[in-house]
mmCIF file of the N, C-alpha and C atoms, coordinates in Angstrom:
data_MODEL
# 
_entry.id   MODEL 
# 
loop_
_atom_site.group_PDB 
_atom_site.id 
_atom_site.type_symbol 
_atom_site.label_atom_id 
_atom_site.label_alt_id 
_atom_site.label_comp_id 
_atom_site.label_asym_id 
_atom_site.label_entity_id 
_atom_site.label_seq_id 
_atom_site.pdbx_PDB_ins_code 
_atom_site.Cartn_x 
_atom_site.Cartn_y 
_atom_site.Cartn_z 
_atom_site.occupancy 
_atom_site.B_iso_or_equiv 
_atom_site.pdbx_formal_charge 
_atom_site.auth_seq_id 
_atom_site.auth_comp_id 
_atom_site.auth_asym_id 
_atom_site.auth_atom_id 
_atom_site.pdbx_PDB_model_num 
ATOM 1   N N  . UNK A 1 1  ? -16.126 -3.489  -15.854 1.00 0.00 ? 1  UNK A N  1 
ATOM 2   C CA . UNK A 1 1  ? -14.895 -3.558  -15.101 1.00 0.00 ? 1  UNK A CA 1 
ATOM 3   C C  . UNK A 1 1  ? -15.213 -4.079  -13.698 1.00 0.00 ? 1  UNK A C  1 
ATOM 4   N N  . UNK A 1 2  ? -14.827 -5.313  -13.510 1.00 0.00 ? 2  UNK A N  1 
ATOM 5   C CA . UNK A 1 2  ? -14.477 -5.712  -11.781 1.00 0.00 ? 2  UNK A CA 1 
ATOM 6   C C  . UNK A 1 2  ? -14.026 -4.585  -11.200 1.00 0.00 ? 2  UNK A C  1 
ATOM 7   N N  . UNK A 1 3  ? -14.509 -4.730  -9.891  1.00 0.00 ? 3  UNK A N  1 
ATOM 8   C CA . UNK A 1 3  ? -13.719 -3.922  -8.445  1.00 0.00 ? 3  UNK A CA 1 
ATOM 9   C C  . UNK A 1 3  ? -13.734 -5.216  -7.579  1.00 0.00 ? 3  UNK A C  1 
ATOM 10  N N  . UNK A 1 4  ? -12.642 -4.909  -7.360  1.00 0.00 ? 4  UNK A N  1 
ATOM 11  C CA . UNK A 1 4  ? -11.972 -5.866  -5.747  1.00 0.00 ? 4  UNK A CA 1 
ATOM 12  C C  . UNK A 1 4  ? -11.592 -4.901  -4.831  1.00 0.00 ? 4  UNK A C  1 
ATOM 13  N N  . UNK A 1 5  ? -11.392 -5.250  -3.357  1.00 0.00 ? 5  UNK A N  1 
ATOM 14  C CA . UNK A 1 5  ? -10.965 -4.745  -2.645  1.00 0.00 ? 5  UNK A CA 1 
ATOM 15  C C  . UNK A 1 5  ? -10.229 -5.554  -1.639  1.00 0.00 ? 5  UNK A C  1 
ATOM 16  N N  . UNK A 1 6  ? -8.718  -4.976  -1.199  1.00 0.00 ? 6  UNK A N  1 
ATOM 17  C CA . UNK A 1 6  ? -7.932  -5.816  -0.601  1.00 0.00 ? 6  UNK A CA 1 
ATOM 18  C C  . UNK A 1 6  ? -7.624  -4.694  0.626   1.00 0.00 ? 6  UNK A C  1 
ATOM 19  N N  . UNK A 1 7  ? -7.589  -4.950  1.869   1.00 0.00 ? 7  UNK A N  1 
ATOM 20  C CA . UNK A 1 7  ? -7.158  -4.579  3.131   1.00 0.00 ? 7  UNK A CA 1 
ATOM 21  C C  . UNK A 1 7  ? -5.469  -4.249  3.001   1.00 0.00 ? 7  UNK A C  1 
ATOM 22  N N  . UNK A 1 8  ? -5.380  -3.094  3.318   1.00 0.00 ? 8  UNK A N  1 
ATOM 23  C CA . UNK A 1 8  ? -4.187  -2.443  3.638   1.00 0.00 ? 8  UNK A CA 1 
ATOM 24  C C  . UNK A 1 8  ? -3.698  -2.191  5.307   1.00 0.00 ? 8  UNK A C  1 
ATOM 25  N N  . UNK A 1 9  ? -2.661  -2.111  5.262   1.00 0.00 ? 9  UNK A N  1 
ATOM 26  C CA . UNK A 1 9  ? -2.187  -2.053  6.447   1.00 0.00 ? 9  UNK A CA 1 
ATOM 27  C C  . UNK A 1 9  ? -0.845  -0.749  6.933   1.00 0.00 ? 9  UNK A C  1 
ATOM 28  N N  . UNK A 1 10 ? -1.119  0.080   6.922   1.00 0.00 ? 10 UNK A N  1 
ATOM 29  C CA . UNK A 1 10 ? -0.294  1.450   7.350   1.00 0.00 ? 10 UNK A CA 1 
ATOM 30  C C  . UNK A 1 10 ? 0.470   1.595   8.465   1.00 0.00 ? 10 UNK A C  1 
ATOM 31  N N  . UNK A 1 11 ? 1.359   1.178   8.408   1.00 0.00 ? 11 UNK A N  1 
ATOM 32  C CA . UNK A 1 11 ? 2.481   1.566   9.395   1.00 0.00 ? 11 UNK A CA 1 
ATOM 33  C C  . UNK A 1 11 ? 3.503   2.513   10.103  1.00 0.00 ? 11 UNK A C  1 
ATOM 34  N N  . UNK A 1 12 ? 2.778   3.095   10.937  1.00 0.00 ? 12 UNK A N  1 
ATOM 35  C CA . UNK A 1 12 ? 4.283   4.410   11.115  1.00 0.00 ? 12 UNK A CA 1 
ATOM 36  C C  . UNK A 1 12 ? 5.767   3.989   11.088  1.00 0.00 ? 12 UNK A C  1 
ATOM 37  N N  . UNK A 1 13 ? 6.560   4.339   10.739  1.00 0.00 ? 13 UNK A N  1 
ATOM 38  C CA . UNK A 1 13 ? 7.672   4.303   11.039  1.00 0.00 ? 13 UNK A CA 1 
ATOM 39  C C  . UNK A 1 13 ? 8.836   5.283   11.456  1.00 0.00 ? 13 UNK A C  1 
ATOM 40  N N  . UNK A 1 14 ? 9.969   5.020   12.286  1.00 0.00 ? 14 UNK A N  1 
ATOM 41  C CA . UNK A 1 14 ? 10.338  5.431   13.650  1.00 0.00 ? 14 UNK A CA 1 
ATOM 42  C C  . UNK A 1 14 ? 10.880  6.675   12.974  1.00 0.00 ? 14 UNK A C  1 
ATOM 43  N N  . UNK A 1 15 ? 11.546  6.784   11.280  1.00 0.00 ? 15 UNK A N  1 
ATOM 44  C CA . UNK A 1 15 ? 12.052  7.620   11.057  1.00 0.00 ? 15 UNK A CA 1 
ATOM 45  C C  . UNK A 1 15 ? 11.132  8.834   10.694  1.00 0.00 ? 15 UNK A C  1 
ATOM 46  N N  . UNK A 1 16 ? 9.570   8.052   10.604  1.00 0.00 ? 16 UNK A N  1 
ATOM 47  C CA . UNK A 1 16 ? 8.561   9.284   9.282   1.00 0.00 ? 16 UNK A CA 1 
ATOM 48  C C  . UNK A 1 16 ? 8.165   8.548   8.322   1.00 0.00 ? 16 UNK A C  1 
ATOM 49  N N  . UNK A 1 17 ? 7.066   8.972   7.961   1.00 0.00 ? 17 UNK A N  1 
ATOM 50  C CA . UNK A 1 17 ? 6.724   8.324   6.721   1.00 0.00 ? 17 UNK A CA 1 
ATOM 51  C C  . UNK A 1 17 ? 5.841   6.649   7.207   1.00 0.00 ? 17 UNK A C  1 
ATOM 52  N N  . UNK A 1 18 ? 5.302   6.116   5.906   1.00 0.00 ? 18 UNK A N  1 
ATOM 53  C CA . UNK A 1 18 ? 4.311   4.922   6.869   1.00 0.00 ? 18 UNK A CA 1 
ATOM 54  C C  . UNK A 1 18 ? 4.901   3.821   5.281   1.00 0.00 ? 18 UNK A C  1 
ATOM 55  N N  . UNK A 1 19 ? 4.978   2.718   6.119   1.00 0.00 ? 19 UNK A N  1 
ATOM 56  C CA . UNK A 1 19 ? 4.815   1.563   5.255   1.00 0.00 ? 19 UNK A CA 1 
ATOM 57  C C  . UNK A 1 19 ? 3.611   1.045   5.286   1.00 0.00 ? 19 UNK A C  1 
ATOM 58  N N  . UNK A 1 20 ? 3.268   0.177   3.795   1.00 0.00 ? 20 UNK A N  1 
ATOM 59  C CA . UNK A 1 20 ? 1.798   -0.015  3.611   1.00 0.00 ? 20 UNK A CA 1 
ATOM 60  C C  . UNK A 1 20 ? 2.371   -1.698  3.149   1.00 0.00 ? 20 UNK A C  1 
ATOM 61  N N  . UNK A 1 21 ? 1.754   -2.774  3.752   1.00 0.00 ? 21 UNK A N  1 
ATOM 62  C CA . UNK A 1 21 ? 1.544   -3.915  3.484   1.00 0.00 ? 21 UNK A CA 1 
ATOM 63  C C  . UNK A 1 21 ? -0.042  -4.213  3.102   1.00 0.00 ? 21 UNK A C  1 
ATOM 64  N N  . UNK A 1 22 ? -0.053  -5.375  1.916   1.00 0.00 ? 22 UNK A N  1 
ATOM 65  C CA . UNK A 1 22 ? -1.367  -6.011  1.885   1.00 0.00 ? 22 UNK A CA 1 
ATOM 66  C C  . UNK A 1 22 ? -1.352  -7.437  2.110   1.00 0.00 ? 22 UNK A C  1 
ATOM 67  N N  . UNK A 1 23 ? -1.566  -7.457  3.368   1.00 0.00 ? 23 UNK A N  1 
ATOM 68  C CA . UNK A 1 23 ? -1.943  -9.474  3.762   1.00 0.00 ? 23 UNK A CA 1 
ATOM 69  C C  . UNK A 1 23 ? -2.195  -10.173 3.069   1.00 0.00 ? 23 UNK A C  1 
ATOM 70  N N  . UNK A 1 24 ? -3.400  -10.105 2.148   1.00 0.00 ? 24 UNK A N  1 
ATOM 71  C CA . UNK A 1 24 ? -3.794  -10.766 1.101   1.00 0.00 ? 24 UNK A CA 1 
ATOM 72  C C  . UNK A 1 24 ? -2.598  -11.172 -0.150  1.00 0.00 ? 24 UNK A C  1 
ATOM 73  N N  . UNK A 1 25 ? -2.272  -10.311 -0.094  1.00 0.00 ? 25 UNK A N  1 
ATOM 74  C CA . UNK A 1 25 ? -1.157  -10.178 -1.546  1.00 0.00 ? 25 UNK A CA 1 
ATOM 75  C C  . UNK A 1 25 ? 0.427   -10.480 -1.267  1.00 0.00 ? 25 UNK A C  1 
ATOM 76  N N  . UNK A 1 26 ? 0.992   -11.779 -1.739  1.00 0.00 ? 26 UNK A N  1 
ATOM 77  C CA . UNK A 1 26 ? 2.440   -12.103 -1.558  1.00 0.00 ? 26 UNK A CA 1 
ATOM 78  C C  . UNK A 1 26 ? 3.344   -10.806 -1.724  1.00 0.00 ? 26 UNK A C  1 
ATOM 79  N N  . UNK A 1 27 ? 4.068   -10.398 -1.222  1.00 0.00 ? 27 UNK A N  1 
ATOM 80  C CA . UNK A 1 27 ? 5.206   -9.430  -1.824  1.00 0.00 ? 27 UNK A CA 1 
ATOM 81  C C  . UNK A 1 27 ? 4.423   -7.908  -2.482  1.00 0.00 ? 27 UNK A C  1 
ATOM 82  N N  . UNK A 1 28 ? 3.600   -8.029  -1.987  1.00 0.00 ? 28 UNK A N  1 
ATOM 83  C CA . UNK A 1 28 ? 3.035   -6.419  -2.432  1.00 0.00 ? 28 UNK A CA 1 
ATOM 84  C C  . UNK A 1 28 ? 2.788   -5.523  -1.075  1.00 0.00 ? 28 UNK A C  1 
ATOM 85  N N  . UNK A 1 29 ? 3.505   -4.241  -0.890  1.00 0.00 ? 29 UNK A N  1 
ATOM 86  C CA . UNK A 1 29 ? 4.144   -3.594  0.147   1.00 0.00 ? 29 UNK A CA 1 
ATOM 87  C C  . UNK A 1 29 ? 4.983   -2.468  -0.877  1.00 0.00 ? 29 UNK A C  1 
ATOM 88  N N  . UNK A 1 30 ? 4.804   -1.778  -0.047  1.00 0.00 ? 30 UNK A N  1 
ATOM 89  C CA . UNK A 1 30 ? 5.079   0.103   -0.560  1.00 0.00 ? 30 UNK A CA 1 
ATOM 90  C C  . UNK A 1 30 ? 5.314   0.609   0.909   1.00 0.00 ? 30 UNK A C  1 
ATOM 91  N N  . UNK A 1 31 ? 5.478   2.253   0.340   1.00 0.00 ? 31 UNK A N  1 
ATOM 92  C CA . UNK A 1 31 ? 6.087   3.049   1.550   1.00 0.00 ? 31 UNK A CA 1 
ATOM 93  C C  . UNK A 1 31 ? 5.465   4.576   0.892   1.00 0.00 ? 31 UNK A C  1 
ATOM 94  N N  . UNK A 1 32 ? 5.549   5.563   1.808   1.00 0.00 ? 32 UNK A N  1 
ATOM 95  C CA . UNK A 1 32 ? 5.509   6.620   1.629   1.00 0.00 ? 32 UNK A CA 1 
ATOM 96  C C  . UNK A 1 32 ? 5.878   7.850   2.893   1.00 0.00 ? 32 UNK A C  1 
ATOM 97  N N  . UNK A 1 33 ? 6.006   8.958   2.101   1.00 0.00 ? 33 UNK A N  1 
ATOM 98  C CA . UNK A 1 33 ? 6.707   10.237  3.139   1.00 0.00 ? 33 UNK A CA 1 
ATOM 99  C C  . UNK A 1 33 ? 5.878   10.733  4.535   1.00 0.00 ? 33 UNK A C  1 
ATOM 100 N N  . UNK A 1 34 ? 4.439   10.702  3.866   1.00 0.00 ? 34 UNK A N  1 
ATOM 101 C CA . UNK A 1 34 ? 3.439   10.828  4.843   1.00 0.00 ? 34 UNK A CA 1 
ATOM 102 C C  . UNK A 1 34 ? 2.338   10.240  4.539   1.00 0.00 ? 34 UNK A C  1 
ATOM 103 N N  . UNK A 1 35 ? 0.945   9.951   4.858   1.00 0.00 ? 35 UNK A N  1 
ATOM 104 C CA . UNK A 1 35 ? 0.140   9.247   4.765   1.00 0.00 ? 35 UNK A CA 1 
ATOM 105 C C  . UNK A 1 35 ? -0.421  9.344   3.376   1.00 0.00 ? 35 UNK A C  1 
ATOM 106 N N  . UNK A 1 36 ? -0.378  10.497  2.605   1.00 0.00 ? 36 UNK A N  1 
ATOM 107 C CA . UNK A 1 36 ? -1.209  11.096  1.671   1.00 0.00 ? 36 UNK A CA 1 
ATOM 108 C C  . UNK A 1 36 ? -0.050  10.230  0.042   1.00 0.00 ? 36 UNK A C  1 
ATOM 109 N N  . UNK A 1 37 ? 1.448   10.326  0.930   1.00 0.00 ? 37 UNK A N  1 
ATOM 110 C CA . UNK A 1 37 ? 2.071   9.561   -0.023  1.00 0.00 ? 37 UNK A CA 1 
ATOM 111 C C  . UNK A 1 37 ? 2.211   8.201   0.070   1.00 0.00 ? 37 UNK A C  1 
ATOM 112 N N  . UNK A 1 38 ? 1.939   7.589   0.997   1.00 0.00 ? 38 UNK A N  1 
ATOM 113 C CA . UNK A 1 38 ? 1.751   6.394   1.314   1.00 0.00 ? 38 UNK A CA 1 
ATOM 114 C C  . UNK A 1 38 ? 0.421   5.796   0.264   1.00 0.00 ? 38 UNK A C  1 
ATOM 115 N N  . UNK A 1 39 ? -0.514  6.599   0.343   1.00 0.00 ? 39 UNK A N  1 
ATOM 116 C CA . UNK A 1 39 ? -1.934  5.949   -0.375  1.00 0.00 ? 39 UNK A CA 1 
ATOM 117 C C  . UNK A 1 39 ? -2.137  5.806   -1.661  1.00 0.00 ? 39 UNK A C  1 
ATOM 118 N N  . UNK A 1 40 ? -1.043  6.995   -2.188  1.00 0.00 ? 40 UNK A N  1 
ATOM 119 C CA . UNK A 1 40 ? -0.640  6.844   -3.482  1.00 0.00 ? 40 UNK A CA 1 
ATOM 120 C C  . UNK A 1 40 ? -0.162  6.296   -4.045  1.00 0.00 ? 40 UNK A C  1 
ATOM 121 N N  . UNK A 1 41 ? 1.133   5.436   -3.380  1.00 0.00 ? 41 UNK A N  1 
ATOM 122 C CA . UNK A 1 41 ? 1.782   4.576   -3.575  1.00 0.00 ? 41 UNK A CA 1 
ATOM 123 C C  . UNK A 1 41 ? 1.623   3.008   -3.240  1.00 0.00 ? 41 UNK A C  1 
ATOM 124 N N  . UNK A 1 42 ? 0.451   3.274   -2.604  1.00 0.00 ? 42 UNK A N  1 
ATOM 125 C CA . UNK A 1 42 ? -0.327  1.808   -1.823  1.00 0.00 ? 42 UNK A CA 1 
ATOM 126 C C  . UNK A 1 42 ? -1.247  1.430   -3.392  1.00 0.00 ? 42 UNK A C  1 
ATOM 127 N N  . UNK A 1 43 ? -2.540  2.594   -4.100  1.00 0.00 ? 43 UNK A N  1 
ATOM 128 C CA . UNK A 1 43 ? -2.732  2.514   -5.093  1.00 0.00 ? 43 UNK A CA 1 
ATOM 129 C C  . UNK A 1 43 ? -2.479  1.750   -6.221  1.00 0.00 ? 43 UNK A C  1 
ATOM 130 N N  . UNK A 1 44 ? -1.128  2.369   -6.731  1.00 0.00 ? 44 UNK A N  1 
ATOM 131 C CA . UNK A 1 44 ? 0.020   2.443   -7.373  1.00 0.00 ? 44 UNK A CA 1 
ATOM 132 C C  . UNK A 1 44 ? 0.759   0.706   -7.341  1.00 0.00 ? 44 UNK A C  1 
ATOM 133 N N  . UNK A 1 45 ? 1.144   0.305   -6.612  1.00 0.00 ? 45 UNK A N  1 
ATOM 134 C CA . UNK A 1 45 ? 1.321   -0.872  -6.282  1.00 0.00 ? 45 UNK A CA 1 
ATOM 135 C C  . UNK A 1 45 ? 0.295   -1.926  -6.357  1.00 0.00 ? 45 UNK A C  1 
ATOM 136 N N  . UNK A 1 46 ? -0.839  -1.408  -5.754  1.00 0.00 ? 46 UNK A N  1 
ATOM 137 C CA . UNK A 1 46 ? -1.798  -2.751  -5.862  1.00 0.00 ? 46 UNK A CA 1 
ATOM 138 C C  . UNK A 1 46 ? -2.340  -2.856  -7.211  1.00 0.00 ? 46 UNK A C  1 
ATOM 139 N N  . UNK A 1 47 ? -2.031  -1.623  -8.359  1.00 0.00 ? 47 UNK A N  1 
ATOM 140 C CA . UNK A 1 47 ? -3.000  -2.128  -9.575  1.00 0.00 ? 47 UNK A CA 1 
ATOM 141 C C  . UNK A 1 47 ? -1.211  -2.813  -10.568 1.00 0.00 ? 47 UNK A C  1 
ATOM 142 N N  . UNK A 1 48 ? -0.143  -2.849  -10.600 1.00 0.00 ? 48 UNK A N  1 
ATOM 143 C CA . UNK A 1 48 ? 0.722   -3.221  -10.449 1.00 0.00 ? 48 UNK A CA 1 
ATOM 144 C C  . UNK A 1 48 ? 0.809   -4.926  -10.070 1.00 0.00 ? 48 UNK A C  1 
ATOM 145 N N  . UNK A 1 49 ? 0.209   -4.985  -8.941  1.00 0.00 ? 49 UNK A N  1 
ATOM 146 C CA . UNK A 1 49 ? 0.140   -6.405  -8.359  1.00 0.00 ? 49 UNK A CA 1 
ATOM 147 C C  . UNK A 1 49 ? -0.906  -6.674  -9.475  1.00 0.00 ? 49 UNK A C  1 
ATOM 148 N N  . UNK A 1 50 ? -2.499  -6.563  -9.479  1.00 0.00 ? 50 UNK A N  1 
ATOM 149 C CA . UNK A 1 50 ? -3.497  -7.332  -9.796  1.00 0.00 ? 50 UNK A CA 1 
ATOM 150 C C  . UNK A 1 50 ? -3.576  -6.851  -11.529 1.00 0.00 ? 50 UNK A C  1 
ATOM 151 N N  . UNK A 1 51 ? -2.706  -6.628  -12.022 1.00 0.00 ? 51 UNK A N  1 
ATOM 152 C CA . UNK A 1 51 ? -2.985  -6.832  -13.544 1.00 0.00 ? 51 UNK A CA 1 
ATOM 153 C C  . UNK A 1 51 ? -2.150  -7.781  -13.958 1.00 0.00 ? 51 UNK A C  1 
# 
């Protein structure tokens, strides 16, 4: 099995909770409640994107 690794980018936002963009990757971007749900959902998304 390949491993890649792509740079994430975590964002607070004003209401709570962090948005997660990946530069590398067109249109792949998630969100979460707090950081711990953010990473899960950053995860979650990027194996989503690369299959």
């Amino acid at each position: 099995m390949a491993k890649y690794a792509y740079p994430a980018v975590f964002s607070p936002e004003e209401g709570g909770g962090f948005s997660v963009n990946f530069p590398d990757l067109e249109s792949c971007y998630t969100c979460g409640d707090d950081m711990v749900d953010a990473l899960t959902m950053a995860e979650d998304v990027l194996a989503l994107v690369i299959t």
